[in-house]
KOLBATI-703873 format. One record per residue (C-alpha): x, y, z; residue number from 1. Coordinates in Angstrom, 1 decimal. Last residue first. Layout:
BEGIN
X;Y;Z;NUM
...
END
This chain:
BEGIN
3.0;17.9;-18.7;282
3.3;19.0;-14.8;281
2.0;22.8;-15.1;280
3.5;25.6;-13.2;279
7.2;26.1;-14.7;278
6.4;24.5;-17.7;277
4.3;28.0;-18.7;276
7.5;30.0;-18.6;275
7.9;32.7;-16.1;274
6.0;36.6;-15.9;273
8.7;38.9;-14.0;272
8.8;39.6;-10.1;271
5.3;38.0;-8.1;270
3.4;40.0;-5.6;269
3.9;43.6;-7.8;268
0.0;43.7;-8.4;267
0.6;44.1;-12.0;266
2.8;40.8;-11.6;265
0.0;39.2;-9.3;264
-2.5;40.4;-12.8;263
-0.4;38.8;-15.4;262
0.8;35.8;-13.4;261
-3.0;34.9;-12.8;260
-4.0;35.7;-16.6;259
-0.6;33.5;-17.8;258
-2.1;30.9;-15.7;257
-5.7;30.5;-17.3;256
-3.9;31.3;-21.4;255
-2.0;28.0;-20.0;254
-4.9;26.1;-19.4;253
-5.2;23.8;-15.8;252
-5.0;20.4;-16.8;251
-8.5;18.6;-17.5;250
-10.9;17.7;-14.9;249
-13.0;20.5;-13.5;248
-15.5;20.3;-10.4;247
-18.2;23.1;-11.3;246
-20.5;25.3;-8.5;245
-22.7;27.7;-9.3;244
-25.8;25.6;-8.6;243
-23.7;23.7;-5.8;242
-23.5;27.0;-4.1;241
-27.0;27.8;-3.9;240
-28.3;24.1;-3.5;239
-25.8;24.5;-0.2;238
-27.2;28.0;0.7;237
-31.0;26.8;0.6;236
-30.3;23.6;2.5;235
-28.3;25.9;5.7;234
-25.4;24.7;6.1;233
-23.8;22.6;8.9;232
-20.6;21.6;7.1;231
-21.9;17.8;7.3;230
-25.5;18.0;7.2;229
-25.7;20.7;4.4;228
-23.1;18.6;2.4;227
-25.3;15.6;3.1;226
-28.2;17.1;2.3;225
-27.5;18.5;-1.2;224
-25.9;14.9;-2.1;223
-29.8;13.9;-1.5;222
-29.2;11.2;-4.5;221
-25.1;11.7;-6.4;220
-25.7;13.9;-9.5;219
-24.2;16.4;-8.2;218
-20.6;14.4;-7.5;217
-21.0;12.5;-10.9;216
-18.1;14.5;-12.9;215
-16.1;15.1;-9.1;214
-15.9;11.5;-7.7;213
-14.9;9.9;-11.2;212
-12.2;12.5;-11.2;211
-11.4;11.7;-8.4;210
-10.5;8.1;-8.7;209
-8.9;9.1;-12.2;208
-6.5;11.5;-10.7;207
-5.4;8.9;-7.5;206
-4.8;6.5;-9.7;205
-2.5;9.0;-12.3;204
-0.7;10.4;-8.9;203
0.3;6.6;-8.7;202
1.5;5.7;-11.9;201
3.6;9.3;-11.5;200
5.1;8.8;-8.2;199
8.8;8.8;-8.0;198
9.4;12.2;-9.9;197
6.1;13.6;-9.0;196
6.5;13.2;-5.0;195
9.7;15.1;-5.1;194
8.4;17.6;-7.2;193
5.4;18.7;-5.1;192
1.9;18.0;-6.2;191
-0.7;20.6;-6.7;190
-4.6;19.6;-7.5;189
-6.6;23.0;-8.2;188
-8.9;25.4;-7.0;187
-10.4;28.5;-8.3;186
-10.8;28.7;-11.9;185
-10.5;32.3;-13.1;184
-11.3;35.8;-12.2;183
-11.9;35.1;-8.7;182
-15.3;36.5;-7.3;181
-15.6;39.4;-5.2;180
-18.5;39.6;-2.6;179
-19.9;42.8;-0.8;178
-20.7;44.2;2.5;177
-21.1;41.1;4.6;176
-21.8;41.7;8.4;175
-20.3;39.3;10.8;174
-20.5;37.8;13.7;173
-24.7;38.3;13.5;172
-26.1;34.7;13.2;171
-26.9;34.3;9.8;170
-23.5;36.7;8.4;169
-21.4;33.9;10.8;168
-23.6;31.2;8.9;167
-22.5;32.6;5.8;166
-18.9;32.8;6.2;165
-18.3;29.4;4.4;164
-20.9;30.2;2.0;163
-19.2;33.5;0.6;162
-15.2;31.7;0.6;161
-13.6;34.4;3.3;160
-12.3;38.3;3.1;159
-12.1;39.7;5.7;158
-11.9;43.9;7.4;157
-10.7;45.3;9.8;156
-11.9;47.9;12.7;155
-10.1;45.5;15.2;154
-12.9;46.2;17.6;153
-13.2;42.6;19.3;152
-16.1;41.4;16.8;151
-13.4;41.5;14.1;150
-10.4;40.2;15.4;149
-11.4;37.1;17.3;148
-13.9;36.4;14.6;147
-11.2;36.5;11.8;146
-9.1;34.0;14.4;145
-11.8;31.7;14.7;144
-11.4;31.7;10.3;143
-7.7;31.2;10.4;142
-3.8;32.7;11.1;141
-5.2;36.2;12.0;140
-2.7;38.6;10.2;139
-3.1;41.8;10.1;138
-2.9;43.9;6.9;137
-2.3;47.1;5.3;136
-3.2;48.1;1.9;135
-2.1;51.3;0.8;134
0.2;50.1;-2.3;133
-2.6;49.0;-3.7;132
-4.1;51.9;-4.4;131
-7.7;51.9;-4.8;130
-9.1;51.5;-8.4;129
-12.3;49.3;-7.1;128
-11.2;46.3;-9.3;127
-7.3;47.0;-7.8;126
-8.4;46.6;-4.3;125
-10.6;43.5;-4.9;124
-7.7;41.8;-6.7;123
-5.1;43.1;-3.8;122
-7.5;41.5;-1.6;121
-7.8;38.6;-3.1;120
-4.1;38.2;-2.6;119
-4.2;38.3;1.1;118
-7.4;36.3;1.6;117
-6.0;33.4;-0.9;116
-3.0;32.9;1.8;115
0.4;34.3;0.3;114
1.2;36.2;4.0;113
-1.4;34.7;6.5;112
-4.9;34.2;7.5;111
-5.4;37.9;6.4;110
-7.5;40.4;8.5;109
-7.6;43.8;5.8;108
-6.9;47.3;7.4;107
-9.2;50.0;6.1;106
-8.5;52.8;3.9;105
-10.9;51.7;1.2;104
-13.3;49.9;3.3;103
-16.4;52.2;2.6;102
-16.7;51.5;-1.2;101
-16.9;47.9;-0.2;100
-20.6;48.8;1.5;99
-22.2;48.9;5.0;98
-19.6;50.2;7.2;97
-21.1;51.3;10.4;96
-19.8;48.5;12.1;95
-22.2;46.4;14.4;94
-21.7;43.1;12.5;93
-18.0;43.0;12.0;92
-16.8;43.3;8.3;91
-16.7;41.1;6.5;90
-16.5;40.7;2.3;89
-17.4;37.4;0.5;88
-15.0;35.9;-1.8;87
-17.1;33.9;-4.7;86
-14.5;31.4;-6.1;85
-14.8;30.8;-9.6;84
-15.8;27.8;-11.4;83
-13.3;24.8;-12.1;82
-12.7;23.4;-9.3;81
-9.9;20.6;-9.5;80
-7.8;21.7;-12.3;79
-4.7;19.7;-13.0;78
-1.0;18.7;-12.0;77
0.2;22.2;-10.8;76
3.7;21.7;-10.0;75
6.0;22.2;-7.1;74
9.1;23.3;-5.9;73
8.3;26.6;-4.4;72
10.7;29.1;-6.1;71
8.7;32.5;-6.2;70
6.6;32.0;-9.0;69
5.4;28.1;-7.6;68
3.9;30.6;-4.4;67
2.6;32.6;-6.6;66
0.8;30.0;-9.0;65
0.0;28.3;-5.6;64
-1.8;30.7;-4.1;63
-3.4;31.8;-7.4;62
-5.1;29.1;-8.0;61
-5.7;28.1;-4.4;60
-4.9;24.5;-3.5;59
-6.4;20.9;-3.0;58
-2.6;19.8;-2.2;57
-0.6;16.4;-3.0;56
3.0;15.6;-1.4;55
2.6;16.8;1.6;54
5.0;17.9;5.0;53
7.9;18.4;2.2;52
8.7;22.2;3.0;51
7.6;23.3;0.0;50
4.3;21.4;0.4;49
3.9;22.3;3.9;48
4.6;25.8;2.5;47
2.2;26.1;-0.3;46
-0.7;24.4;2.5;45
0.0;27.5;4.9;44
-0.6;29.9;2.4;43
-3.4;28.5;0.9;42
-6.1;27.8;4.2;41
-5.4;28.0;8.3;40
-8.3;25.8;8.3;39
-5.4;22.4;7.3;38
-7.7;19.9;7.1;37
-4.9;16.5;6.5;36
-6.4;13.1;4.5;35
-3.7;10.1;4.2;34
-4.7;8.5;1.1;33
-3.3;5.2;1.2;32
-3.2;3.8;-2.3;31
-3.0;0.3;-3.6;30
-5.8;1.0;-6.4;29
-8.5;-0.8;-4.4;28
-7.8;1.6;-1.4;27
-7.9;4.8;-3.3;26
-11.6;3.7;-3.5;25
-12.1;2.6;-0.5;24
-16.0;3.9;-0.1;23
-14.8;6.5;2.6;22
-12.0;7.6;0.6;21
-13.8;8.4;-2.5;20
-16.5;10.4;0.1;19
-14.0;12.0;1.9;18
-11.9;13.5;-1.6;17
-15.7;14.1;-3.2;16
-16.4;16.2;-0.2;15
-13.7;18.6;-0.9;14
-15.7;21.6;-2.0;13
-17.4;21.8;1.2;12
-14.8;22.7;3.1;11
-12.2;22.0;5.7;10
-9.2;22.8;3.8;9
-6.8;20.8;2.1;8
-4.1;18.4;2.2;7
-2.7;15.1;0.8;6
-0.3;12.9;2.2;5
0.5;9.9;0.3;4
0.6;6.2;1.2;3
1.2;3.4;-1.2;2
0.0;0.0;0.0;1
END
């Protein structure tokens, strides 16, 4: 039995990982998939793979095209989710602040340096035609950390996945002022380097047992209820999400990464525009 060590966050969008696992089916290929949550969210998962703690990652687009930009040993091996993200905006539930328009010299609450809240915000920044170079952050490591800040005065503001958050909007954490969706497809499979050069059969297994997952994952009987059960949701919000919601299964386009490395090099986060073989595993 093959083990590997795959991470990725605590959300809905990786259902079809539990559920593949749950029936065996990386089992019946000779593969232990060793399953890790890590809440803290991209820019912790880039560095456990750069630092050799995983060898596959459910991962930000534009984490990990960053992250891979600035010497991270790692390739992209395919798309996972194929839609964009929608990024809602918080702001504590008792602040004045009721639109985007109103955060412009405000602070942003980051999970951490790289994470998909830091960089999103430089996207939202630069749609509104703030200046970017303005944007100050605190970092709060995860979402308990967001609540921490927020609702004790930090005057910030966070950006989270929209139906993650939405519970904390339902029960008055947070207020939501606006959402901003990615640009491009928002998550996909990484594998570090070392893993690829020794592993390929394998990763190839573990790529057709989810993609088998992801193509029939909505059309799986009550699969609305279970993911509302599971990440306590609300039913409305999860048929919400799923109705916008695509699982991808190709590699990741190259016109898709040059757009990333275009707009983080406008943004001054990564240093010069690199090759297309430096992200994608051929």
């Amino acid at each position: 039995m093959k083990t590997v060590k795959i991470i990725g966050v605590p959300e809905h969008f990786n259902l079809p990982w539990h559920l593949a696992m749950e029936d065996s089916a990386f089992e019946d290929r000779g593969i232990e998939l060793e399953w890790t949550d890590v809440p803290e969210g991209t820019g912790k998962m880039t560095q456990m793979l750069q630092d050799g703690e995983a060898d596959l990652g459910i991962i930000l687009t534009e984490g990990i095209i960053k992250s891979i930009s600035q010497g991270n040993p790692s390739k992209i091996v395919q798309e996972y989710v194929s839609s964009p993200l929608l990024w809602g905006i918080h702001v504590d539930a008792n602040s004045s602040r009721n639109s985007i328009l109103d955060l412009k010299n405000d602070k942003v609450a980051i999970s951490r340096l790289g994470s998909g809240s830091h960089l999103m915000a430089y996207i939202n920044a630069q749609n509104q035609g703030w200046n970017t170079e303005n944007l100050e952050f605190e970092i709060i490591n995860n979402l308990d950390g967001a609540v921490e800040s927020l609702t004790n005065g930090s005057g910030a503001y966070f950006m989270w996945e929209h139906f993650t958050t939405k519970p904390l909007v339902d029960n008055g954490t947070f207020k939501r002022v606006g959402d901003c969706p990615t640009p491009w497809p928002c998550f996909v499979i990484a594998a570090s380097e070392t893993f690829l050069k020794e592993n390929e059969g394998v990763l190839k297994h573990i790529l057709e047992v989810i993609n088998t997952y992801t193509s029939e994952f909505k059309q799986i009987p009550s699969i609305d209820r279970t993911l509302s059960n599971r990440y306590e949701q609300k039913l409305e919000d999860i048929k919400e999400w799923l109705s916008k919601t695509t699982w991808g299964q190709e590699q990741l386009s190259a016109a898709t990464v040059n757009e990333v490395q275009k707009r983080l090099h406008d943004l001054n986060l990564v240093d010069e525009i690199k090759p297309i073989e430096t992200f994608l595993w051929k």
